[in-house]
ROMARKOL-591153 format. One record per residue: residue in one letter; x, y, z of N, C-alpha, C, CB in turn. Coordinates in steps of 0.001 Angstrom, whole numbers, padded with zeros to 6 digits, always signed. Each point is the difference from the previous one (the first is absolute). Glycine has a CB too. Layout:
BEGIN
AXYZXYZXYZXYZ ...
# end
This chain:
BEGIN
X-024895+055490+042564-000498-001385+000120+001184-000950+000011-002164+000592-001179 X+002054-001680+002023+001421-000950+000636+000072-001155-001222-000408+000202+003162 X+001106-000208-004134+000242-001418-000268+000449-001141+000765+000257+001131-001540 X-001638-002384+001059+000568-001047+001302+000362-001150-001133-001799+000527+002644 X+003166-001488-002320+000423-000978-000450-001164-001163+000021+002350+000935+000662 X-001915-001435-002135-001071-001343+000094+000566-001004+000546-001108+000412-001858 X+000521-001231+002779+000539-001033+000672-000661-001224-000694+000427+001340+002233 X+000567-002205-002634-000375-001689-000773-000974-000259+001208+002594-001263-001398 X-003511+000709+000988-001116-000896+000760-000321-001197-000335-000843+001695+000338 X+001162-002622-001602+000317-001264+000208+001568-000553-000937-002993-000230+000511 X+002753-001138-000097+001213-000544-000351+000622+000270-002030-000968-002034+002539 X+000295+002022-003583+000126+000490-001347+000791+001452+000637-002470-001291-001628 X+001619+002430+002005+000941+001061-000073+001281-000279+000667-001840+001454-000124 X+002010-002355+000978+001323+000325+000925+001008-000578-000997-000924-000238+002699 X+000816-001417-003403+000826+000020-000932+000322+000387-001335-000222-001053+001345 X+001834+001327-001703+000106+000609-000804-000762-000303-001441+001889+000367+001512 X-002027+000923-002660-000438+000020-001318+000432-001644-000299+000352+002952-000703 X-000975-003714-000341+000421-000938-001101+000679+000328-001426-001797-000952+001119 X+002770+000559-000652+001023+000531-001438-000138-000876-000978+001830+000952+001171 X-002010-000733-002605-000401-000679-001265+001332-000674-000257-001884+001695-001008 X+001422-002848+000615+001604-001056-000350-000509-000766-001077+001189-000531+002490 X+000235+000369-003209-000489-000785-001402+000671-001753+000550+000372+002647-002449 X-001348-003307+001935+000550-001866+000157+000242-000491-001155-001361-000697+001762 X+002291-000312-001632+000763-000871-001271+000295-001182+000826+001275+001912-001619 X-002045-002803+000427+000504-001667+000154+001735+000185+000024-002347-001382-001688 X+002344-000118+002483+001283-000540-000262+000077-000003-001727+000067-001582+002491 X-000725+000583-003157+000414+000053-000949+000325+001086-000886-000839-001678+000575 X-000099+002717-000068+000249+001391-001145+001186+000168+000811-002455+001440-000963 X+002966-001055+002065+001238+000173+000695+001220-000771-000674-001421+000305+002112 X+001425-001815-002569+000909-000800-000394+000424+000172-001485-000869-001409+001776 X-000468+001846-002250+000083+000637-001748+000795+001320-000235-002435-000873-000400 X+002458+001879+001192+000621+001252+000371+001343-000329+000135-001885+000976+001102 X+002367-001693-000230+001200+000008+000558+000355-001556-001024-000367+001570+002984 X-000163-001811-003873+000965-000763-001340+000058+001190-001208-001008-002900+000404 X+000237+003716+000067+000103+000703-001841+001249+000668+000036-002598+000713-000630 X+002673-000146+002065+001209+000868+000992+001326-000869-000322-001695+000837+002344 X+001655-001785-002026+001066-000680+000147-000105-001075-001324+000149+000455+002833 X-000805-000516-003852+000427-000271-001112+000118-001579-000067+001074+002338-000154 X-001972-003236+001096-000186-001000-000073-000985-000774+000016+001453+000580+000425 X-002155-001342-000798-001056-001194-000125-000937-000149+001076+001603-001180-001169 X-002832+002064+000837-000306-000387+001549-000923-001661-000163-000289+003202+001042 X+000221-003750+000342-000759-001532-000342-001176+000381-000018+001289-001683+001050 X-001560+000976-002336-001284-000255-000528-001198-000593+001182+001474-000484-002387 X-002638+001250+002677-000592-000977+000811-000574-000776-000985-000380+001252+002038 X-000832-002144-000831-000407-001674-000819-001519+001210-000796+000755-003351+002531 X-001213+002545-003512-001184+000873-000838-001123-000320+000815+000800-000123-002524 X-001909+001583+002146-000601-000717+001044-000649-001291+000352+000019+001853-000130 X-000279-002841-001064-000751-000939-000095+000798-001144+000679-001221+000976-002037 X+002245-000525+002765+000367-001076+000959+001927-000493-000590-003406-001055+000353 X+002993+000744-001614+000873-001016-000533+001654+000820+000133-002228-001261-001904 X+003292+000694+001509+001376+000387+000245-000066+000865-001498+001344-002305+001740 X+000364+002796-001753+000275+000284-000829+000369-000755-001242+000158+001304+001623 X-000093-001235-002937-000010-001121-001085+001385+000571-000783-003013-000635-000312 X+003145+001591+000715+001043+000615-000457+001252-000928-000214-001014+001981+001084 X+001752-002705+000436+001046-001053-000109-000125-000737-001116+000148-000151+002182 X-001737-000839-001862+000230-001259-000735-000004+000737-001767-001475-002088+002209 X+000953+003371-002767-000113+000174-001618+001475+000093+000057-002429+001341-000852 X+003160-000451+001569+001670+000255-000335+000827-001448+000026-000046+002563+001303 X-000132-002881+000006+000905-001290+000123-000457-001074-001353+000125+000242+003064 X-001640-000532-003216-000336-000913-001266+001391+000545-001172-003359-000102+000452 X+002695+001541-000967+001161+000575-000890+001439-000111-000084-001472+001187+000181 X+001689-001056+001064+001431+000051-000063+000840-001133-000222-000433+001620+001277 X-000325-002965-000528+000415-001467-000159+000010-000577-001498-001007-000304+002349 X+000067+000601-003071-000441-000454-001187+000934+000949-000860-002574-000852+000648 X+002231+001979-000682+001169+000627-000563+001662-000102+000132-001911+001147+000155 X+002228-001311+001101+001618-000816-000038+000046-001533-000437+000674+001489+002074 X-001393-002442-001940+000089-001187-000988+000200+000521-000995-001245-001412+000806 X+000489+001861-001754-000181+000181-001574+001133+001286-000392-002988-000798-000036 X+003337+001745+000712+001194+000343-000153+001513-000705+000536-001698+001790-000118 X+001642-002746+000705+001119-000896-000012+000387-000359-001354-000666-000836+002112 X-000296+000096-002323-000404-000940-001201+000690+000933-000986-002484-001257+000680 X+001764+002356-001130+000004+000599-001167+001387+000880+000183-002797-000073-000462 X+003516-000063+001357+001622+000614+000323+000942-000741-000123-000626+001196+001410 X-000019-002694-001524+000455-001080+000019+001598-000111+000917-001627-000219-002378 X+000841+000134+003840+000606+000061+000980-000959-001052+000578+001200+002406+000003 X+000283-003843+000769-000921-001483+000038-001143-000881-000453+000826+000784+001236 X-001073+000201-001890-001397-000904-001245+000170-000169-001247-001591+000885+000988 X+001277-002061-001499-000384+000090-001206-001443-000693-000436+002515+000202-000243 X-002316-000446-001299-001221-000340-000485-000611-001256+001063+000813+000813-002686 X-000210-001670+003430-000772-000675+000615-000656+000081+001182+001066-000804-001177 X-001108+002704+001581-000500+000103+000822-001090+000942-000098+001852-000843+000827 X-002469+001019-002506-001244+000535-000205-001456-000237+000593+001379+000066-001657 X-001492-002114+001970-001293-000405+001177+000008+001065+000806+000173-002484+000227 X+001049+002772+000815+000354+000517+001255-001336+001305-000146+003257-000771+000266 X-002148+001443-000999-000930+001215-000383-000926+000218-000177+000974+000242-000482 X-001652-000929-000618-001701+000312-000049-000462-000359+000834-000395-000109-001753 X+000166-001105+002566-000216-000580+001235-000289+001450+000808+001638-002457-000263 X-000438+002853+000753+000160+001121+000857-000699+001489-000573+002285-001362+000773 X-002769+001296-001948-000499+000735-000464-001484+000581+000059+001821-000896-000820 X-002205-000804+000790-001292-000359-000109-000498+000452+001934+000410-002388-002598 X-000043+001699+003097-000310-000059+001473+000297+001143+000565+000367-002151+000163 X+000763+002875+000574+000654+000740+000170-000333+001535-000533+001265-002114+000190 X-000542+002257-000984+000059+000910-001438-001295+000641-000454+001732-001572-000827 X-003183+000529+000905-000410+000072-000958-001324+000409+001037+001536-001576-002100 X-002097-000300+002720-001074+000390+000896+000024+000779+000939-000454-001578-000445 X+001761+000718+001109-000036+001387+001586+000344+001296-000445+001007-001516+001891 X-000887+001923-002531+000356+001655-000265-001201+000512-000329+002291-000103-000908 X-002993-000624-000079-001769+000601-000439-000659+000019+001211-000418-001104-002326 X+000393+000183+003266-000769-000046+001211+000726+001736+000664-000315-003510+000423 X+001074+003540+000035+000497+000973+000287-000311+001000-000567+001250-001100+000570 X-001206+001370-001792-000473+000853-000773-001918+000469+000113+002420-001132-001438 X-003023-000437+001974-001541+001082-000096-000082-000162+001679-001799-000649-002840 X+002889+000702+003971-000479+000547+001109+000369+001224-000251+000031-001744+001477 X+001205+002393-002129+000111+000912-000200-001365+001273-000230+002140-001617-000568 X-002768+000816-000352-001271+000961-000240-001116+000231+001424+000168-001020-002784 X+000293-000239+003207-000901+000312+001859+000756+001283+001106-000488-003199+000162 X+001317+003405-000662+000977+000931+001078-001216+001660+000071+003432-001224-001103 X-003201+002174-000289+000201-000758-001405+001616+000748-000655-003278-000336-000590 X+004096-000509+000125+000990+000604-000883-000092-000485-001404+001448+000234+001908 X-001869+001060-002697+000021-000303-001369+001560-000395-000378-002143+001676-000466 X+003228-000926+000961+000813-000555-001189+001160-001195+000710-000268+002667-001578 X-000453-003053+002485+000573-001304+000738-001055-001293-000594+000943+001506+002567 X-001882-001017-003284-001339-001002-000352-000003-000086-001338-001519+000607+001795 X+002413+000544-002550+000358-000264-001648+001102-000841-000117-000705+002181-000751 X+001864-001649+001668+001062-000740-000323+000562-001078+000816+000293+001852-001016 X-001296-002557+001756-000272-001633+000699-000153-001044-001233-001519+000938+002276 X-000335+000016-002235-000629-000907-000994+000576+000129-001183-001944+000053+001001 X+002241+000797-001350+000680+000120-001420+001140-000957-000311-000557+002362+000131 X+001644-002254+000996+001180-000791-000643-000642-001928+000394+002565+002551+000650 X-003358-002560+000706-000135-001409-000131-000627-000602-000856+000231+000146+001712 X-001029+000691-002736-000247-000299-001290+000591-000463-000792-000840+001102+000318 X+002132+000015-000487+001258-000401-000759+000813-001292+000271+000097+002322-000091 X-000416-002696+001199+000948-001110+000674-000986-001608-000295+001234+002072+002363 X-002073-001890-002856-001211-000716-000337+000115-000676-001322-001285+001592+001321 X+001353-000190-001838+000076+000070-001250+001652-000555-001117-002053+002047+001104 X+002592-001475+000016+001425-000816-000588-000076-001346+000434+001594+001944+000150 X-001639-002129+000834+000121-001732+000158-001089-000323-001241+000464-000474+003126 X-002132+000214-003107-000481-000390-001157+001139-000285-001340-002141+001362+001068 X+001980+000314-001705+000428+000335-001000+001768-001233-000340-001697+003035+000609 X+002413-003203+000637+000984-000490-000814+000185-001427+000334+001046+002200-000213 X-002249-002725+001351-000206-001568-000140-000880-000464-001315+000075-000089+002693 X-001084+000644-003104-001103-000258-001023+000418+000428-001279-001719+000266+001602 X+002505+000940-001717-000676+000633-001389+001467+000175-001066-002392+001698+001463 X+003723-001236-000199+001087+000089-000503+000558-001167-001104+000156+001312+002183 X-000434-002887-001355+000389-001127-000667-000473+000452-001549-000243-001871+002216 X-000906+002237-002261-000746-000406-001566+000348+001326-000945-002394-001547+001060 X+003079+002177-000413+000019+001281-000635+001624+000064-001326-001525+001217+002895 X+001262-001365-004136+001399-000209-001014+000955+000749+000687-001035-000148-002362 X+002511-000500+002042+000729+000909+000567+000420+001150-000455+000388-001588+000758 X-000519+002025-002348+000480+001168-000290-001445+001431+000125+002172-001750-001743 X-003117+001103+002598-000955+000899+000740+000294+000189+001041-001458-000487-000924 X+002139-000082+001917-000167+000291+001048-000106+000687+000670+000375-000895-000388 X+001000+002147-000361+000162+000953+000984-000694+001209-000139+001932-000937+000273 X-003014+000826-001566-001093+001094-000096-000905-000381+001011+000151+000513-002431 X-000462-001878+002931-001147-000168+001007+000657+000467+001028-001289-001887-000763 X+002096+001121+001560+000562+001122+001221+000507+001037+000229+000126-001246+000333 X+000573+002046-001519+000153+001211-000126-001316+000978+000019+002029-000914-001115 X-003652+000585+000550-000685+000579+000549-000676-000392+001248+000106+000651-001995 X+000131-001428+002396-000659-000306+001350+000733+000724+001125-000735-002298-000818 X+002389+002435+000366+000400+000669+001496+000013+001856-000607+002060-002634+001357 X-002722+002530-002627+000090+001598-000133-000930+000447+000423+001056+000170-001617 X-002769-000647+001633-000945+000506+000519+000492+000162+001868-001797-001138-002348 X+002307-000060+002789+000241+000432+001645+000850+000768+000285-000509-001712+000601 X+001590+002088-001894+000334+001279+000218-000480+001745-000287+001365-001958-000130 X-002244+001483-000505-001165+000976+000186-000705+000192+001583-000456-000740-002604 X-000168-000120+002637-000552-000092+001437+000840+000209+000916-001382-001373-000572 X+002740+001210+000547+001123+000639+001200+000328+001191+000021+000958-001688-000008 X-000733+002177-001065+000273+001112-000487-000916+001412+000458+000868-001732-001799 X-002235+001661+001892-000576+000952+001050-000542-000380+001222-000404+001047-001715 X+000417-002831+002479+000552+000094+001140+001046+000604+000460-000922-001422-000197 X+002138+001380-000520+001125+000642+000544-000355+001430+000270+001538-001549-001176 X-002058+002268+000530-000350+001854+000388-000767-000383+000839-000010+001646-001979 X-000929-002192+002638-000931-000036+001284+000833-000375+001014-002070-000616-001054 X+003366-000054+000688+000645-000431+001588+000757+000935+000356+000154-002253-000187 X+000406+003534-000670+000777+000899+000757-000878+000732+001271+001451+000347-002321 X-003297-000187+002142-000902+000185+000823-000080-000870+001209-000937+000848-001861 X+001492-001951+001859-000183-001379+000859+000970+000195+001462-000326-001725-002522 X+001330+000945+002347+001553+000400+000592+001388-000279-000601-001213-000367+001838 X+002007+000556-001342+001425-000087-000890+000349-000914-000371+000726+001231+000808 X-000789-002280+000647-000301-001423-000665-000982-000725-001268+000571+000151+002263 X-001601+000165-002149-000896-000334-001340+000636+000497-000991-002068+000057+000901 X+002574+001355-000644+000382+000487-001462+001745-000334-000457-002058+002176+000443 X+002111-003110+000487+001364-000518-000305-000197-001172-000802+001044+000840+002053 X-001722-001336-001470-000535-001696-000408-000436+000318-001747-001434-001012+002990 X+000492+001919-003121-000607+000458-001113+001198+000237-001361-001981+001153+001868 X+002887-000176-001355+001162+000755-000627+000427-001418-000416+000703+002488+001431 X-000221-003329-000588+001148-001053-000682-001067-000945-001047+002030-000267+002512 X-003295-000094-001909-001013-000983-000781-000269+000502-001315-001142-000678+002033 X+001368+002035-002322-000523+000695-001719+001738-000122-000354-002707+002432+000236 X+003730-002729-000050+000750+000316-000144-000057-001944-000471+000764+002964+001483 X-001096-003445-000696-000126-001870-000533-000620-000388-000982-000064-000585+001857 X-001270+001315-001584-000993-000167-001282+000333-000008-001990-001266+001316+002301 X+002242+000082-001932+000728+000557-001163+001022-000735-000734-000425+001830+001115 X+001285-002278+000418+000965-000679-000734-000459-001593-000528+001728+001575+001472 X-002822-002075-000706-000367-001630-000159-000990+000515-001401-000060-001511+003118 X-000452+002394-003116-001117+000197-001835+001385+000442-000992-003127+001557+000934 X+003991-001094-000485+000963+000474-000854+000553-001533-000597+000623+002571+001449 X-000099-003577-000554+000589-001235-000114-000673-001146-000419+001147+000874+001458 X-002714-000669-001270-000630-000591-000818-000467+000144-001633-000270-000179+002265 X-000114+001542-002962+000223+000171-000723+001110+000127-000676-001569+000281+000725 X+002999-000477-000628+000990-000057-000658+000839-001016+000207-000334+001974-000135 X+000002-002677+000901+000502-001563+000793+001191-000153+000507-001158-001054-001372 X+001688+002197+001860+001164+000864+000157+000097-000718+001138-000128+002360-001129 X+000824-003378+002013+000155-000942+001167+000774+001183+001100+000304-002783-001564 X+000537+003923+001449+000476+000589+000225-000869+001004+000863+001443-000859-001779 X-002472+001255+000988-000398+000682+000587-001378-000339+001254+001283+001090-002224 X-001589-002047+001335-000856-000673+001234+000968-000457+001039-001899-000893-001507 X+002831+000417+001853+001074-000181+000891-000048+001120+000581+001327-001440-001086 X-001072+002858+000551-000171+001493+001129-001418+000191+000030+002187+001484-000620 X-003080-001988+000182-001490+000272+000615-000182-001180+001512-001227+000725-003032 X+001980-001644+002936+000202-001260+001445+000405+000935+000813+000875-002401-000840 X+000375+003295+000507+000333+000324+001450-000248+001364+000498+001631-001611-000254 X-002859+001896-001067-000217+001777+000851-001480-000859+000889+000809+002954-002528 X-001640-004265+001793-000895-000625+000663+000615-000214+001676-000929-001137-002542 X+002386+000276+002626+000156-000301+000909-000002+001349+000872+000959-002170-000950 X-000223+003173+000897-000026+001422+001198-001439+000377-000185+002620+001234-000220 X-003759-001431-000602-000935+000221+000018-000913-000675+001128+000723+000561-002213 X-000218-001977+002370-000743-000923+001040+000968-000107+001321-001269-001518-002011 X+002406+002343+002325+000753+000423+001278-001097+001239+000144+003004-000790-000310 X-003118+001641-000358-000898+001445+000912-001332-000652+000067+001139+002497-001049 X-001689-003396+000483-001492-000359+000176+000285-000685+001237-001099-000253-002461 X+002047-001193+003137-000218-000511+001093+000011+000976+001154+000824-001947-001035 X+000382+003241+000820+000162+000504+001182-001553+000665+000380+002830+000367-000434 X-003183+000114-000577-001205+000688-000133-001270-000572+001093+000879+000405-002670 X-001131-002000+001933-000956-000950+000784+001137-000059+001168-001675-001619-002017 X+002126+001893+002666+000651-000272+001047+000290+000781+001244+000597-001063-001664 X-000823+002169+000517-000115+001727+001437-001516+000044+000329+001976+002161-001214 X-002709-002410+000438-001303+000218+000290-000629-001246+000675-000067+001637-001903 X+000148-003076+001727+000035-001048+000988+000535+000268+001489+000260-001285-002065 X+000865+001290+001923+000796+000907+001208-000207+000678+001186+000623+000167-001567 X-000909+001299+000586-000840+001480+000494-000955-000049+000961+000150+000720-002046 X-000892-001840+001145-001657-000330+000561-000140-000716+001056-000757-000058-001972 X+001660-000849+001919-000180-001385+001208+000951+000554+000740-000581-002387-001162 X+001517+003536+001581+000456+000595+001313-000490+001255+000286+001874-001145-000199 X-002652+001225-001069-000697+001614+000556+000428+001321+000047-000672-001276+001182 X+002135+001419-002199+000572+001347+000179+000944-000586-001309-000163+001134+003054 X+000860+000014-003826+000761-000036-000483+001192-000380+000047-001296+000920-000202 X+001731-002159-000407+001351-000533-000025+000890+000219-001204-000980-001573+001391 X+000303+001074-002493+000645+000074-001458-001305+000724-000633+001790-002422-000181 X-000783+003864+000140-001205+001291-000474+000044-000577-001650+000649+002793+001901 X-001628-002241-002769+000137+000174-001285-000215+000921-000620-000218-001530+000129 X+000295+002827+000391-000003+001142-000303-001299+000441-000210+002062-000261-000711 X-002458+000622+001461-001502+000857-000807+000227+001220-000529-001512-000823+001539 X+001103+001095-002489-000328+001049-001254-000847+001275+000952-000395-002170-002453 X+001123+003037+002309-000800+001573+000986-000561+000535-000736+001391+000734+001430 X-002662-000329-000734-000814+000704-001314+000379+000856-000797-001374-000252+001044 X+000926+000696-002054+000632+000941-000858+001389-000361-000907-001104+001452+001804 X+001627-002525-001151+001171-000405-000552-000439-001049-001316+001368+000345+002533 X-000708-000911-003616+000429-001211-000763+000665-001225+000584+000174+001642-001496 X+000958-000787+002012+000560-001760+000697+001055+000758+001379+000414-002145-003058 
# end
């Protein structure tokens, strides 16, 4: 008996099989090739439309924080430029960073939404605290009231700082020098040690150089759309 060849009779058989293929967004594509290359990829916008809040919580921080570490390094300031500060504290420092802090929770980033709202609290709270309460406060108390006031926020920094080695290098730079301020400004308040609050000004001040660059790669990043000023992203599995 003759075997006879099958001949295609419509167009499906004549072209070839369909070969199985896997697809990837650009963006999963752009996330890949930052983890690879060890840089920042840009954040898109969330979905609810709005930008990133990220700039304005860092930049708030970083501004408010180099005033008040000038001051307290006592580098071009002195006591008559305490208005300046709270002023800048209050506004700056204080509101725009909290605002920032609960878009944060719209993204959602918890620990961009603790430590917004959290410090523009703090920035709130100090202006109040040393227009209202400082005046009335005896002077050989004093430095138990602000010695615990900047010890509890060094509490509260203190395990922000372990969540930012999770963050990026930058955050956990910013973090590293800010517990390192906290310490020395509760250290200088409780012992009234002028000295040492003077080195809590200027680990504040390199503290508010990595926070601007910070609001500044990610402002940046975003509004050209690719990486310019990386800030290191953290690879999985890694600490820092």
């Amino acid at each position: 008996m003759e075997e006879h060849e099958t001949v295609p009779t419509s167009e499906e058989e004549l072209l070839p099989a369909k070969s199985s293929s896997i697809t990837i967004t650009i963006e999963e594509l752009a996330k890949v090739v930052s983890v690879i290359n060890g840089v920042a990829p840009v954040a898109p916008a969330p979905p609810s439309g709005l930008g990133n809040p990220g700039p304005l919580g860092l930049g708030s921080f970083a501004t408010t924080t180099f005033a008040l570490s000038v001051y307290n390094a006592g580098v071009f300031m002195d006591k008559t430029s305490e208005p300046m500060v709270f002023g800048l504290a209050m506004a700056f420092g204080g509101i725009a960073q909290f605002i920032a802090g609960l878009y944060e929770y719209k993204i959602p980033n918890t620990f961009g939404a603790t430590a917004f709202c959290g410090y523009g609290a703090f920035w709130v709270s100090f202006a109040i605290i040393n227009w209202f309460l400082v005046p009335t406060i005896p002077a050989d108390q004093k430095r138990w009231y602000m010695g615990l006031y900047l010890l509890v926020w060094t509490i509260f920094t203190s395990y922000l700082t372990v969540a930012a080695f999770k963050v990026s290098r930058v955050v956990s730079i910013i973090f590293m020098f800010l517990i390192v301020t906290f310490i020395l400004l509760t250290a200088g308040a409780f012992s009234e040690n002028h000295e040492v609050t003077q080195a809590g000004g200027f680990f504040g001040l390199a503290c508010a150089a990595v926070a601007y660059y910070g609001s500044a790669a990610v402002v940046i990043n975003s509004t050209w759309n690719r990486t310019i000023l990386p800030v290191g992203v953290i690879p999985p599995g890694k600490i820092w």
